[in-house]
LOVEX-139100 format. One line per field, with one value per residue (C-alpha): residue in one letter; x, z, y. Coordinates in nm, 4 decimals. Each point is the difference from the previous one (the first is absolute). Example, Ala and Ser with C-alpha at 12.3 -4.5 7.8 and 13.67 -1.06 7.14 Angstrom:
<atoms>
type	(A	S)
xx	(1.2300	0.1370)
zz	(0.7800	-0.0660)
yy	(-0.4500	0.3440)
</atoms>
This chain:
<atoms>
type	(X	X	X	X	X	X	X	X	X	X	X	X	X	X	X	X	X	X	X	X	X	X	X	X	X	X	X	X	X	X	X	X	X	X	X	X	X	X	X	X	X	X	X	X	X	X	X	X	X	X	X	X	X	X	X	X	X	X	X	X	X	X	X	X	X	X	X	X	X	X	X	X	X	X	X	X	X	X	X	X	X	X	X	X	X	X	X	X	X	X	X	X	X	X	X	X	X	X	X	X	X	X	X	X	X	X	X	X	X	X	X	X	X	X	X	X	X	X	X	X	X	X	X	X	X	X	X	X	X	X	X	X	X	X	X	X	X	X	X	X	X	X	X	X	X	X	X	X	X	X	X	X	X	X	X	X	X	X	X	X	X	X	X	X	X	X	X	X	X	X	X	X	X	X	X	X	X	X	X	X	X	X	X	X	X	X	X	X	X	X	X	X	X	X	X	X	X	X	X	X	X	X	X	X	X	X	X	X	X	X	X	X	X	X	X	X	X	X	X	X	X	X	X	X	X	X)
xx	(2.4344	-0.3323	-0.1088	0.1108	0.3445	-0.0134	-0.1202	0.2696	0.2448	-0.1341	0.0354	0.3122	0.1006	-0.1849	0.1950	0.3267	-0.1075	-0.1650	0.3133	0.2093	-0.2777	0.0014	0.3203	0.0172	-0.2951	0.2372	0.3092	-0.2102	0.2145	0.3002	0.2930	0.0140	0.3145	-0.2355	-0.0695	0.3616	-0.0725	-0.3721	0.2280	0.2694	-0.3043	-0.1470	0.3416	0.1330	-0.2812	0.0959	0.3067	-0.2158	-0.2641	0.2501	0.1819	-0.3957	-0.0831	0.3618	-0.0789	-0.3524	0.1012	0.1867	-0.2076	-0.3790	-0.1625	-0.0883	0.2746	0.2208	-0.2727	0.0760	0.3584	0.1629	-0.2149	-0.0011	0.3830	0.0768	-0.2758	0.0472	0.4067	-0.0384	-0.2666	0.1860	0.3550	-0.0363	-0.1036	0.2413	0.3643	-0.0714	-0.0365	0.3050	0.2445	-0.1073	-0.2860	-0.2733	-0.3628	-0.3027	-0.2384	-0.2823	0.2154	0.1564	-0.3780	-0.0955	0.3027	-0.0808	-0.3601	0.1367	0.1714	-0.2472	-0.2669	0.2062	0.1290	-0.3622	-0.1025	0.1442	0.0163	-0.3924	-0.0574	0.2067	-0.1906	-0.3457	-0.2204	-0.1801	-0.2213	-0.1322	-0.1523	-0.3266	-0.0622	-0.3159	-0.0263	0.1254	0.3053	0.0989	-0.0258	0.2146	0.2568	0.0323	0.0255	0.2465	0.1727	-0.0261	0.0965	0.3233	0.1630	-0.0752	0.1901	0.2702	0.0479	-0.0516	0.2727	0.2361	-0.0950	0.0679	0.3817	-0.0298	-0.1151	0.3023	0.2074	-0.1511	0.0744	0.3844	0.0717	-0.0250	0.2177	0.3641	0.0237	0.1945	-0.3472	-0.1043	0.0258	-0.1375	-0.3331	-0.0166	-0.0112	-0.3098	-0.2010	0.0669	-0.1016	-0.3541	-0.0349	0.0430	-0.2190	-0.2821	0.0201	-0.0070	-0.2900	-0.2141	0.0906	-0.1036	-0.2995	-0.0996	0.0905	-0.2784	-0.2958	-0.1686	-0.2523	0.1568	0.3337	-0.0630	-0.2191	0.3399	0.2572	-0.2772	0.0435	0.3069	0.2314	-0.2178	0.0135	0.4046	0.0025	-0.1177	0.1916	0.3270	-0.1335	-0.0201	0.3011	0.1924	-0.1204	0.0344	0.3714	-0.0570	0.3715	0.0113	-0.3208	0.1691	0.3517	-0.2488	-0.2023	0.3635	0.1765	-0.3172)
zz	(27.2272	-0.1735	-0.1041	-0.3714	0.1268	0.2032	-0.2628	-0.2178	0.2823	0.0521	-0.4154	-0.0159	0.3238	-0.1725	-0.3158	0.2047	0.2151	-0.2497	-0.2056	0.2863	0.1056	-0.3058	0.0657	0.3424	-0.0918	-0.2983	0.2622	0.2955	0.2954	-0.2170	-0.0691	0.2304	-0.2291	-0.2539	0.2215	-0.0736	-0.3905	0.0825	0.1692	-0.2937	-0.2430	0.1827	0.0051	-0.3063	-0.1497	0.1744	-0.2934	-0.2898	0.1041	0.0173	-0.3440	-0.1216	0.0620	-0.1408	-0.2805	-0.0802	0.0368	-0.3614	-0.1295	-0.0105	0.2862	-0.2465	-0.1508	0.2916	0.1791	-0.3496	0.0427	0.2609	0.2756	-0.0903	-0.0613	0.3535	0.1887	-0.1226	0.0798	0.3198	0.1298	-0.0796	0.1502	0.2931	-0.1609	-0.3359	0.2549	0.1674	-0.3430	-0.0823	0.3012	-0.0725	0.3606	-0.0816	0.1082	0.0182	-0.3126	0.2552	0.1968	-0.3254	-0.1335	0.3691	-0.0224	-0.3185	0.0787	0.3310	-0.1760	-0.2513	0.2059	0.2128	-0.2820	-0.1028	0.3246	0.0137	-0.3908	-0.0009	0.3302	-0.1875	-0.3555	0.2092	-0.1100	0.3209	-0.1697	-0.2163	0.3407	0.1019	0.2056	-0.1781	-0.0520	-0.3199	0.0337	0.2892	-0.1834	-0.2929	0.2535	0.1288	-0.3409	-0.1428	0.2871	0.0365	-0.3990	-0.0089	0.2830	-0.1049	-0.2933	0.1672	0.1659	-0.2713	-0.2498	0.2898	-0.0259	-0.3242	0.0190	0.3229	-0.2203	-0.2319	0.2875	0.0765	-0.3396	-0.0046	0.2110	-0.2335	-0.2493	0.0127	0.2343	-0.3618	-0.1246	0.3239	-0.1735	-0.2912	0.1439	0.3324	-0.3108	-0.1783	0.2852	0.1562	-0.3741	-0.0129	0.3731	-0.1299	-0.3010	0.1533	0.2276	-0.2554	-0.1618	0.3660	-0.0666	-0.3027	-0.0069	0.3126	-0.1726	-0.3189	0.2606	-0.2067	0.1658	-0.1309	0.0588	0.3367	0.0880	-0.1148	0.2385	0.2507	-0.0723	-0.1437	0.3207	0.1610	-0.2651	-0.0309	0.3750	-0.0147	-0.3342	0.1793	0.2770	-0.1460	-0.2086	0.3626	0.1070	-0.3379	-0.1048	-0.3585	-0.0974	0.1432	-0.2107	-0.3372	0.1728	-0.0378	-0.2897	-0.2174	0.1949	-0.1245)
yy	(15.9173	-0.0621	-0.3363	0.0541	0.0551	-0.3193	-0.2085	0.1071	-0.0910	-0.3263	-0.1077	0.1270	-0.2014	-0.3142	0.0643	-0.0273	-0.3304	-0.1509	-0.1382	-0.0136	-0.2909	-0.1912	-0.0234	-0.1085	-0.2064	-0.1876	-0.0320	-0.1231	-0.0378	-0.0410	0.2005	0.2985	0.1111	0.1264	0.2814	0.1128	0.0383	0.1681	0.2963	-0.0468	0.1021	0.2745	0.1160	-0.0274	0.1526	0.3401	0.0870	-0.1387	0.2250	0.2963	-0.0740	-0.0370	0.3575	0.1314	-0.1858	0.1329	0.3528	-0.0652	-0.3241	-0.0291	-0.2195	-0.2662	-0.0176	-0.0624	-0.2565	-0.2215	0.0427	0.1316	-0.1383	-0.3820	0.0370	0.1567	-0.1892	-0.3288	0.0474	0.1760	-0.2941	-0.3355	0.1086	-0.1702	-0.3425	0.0816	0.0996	-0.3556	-0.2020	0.1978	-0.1338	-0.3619	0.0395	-0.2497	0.0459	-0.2340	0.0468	0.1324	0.2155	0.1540	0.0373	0.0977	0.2975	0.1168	0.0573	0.1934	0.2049	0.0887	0.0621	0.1858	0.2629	0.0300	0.1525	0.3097	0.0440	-0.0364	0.2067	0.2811	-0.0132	-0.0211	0.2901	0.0570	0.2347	-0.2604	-0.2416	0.0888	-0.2701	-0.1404	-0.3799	0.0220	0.2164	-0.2326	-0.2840	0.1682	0.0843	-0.3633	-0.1414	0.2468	-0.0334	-0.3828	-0.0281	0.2451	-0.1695	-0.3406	0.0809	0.1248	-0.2759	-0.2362	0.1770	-0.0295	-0.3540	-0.0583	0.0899	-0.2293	-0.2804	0.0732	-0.0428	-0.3414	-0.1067	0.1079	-0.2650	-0.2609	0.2137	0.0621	0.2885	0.1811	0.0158	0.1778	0.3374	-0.0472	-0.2045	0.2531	0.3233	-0.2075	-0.0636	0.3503	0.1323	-0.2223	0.1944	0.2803	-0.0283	-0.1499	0.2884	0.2443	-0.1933	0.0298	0.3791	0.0592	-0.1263	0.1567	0.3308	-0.0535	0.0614	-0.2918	-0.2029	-0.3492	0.1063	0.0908	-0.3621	-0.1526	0.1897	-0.1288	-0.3652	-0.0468	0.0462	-0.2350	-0.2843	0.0744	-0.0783	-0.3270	-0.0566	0.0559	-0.2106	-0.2813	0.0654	0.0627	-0.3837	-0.1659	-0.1076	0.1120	-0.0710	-0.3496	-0.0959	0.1167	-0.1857	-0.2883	0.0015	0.0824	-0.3439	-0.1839)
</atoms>
């Protein structure tokens, strides 16, 4: 194994770990059960990657990244927080966000292991740090999309659960969407597109954050009584 190799084995290794510590870094020593929905996403991302490659044998690649993938993805991540929201099982707002995230970032590490060009990493400074970001940025957004149909879970509960439907379908569409977005513009190669798919996971991570710890409902609730 020459030292090339290695390098390349030790970003790709860094590209796994690193999101897998921001989000052990976000839990702290809370909520072990997330560990349950980081396996549920590596897992479920097995059959989306499958139906992905049937898919493009008839469809071009960026055509189904801008459809079929955010439709599948989105679906196949958020089962295990959308099935509990469905039998009436209530969650915390941080664990839900907490799950989500799992979830996420779990599906993105095998999808992003199995589009990784290996040919592309040279191991320079540069490529690393190209690796780490990409890396870093995709799952991010993984996990924040999953969080977003989490957040519509969090507001169904002030809603009569009739609505549940209805309000589940809009915030699993804006998931999906936003995903499709992140895709899109990481598909036009241009240099400002690309700076945004950088940033924009991160600052819709600490949007959600705060949305996750602020009753936005209750403050409406109160500005309509006054």
């Amino acid at each position: 194994m020459t030292i090339e190799i290695l390098g390349v084995d030790i970003v790709i290794l860094a590209a796994y770990l690193f999101p897998v510590i921001f989000l052990m870094a976000f839990i702290g020593h809370e909520g072990k059960k997330y560990l349950i929905y980081l396996v549920w996403g590596f897992l479920a991302s097995i059959p989306v990657i499958i139906f992905y490659l049937l898919v493009t044998e008839t469809f071009s690649v960026q055509y189904t990244e801008l459809t079929v993938s955010p439709l599948l993805e989105e679906l196949f991540k958020a089962l295990p927080i959308i099935i509990p929201a469905i039998i009436g099982i209530k969650n915390s707002n941080r664990d839900l966000l907490v799950y989500a995230m799992a979830a996420g970032i779990g599906f993105s590490l095998l999808e992003s292991a199995w589009f990784l060009d290996l040919n592309t990493l040279t191991g320079t400074p540069d490529n690393v740090l190209t690796v780490l970001g990409e890396s870093f940025s995709t799952t991010l957004m993984h996990g924040c999309t999953c969080g977003i149909i989490g957040y519509g879970i969090v507001l169904i509960r002030n809603f009569d659960r009739k609505a549940l439907p209805i309000l589940l379908f809009g915030f699993y569409t804006l998931a999906v969407t936003t995903h499709a977005i992140y895709n899109l513009l990481w598909e036009s190669e241009n240099l400002l597109a690309i700076v945004i798919d950088f940033t924009f996971p991160l600052v819709l991570f600490f949007f959600l954050l705060t949305c996750y710890q602020v009753d936005i409902p209750s403050i409406f609730k109160r500005e309509n009584e006054v």
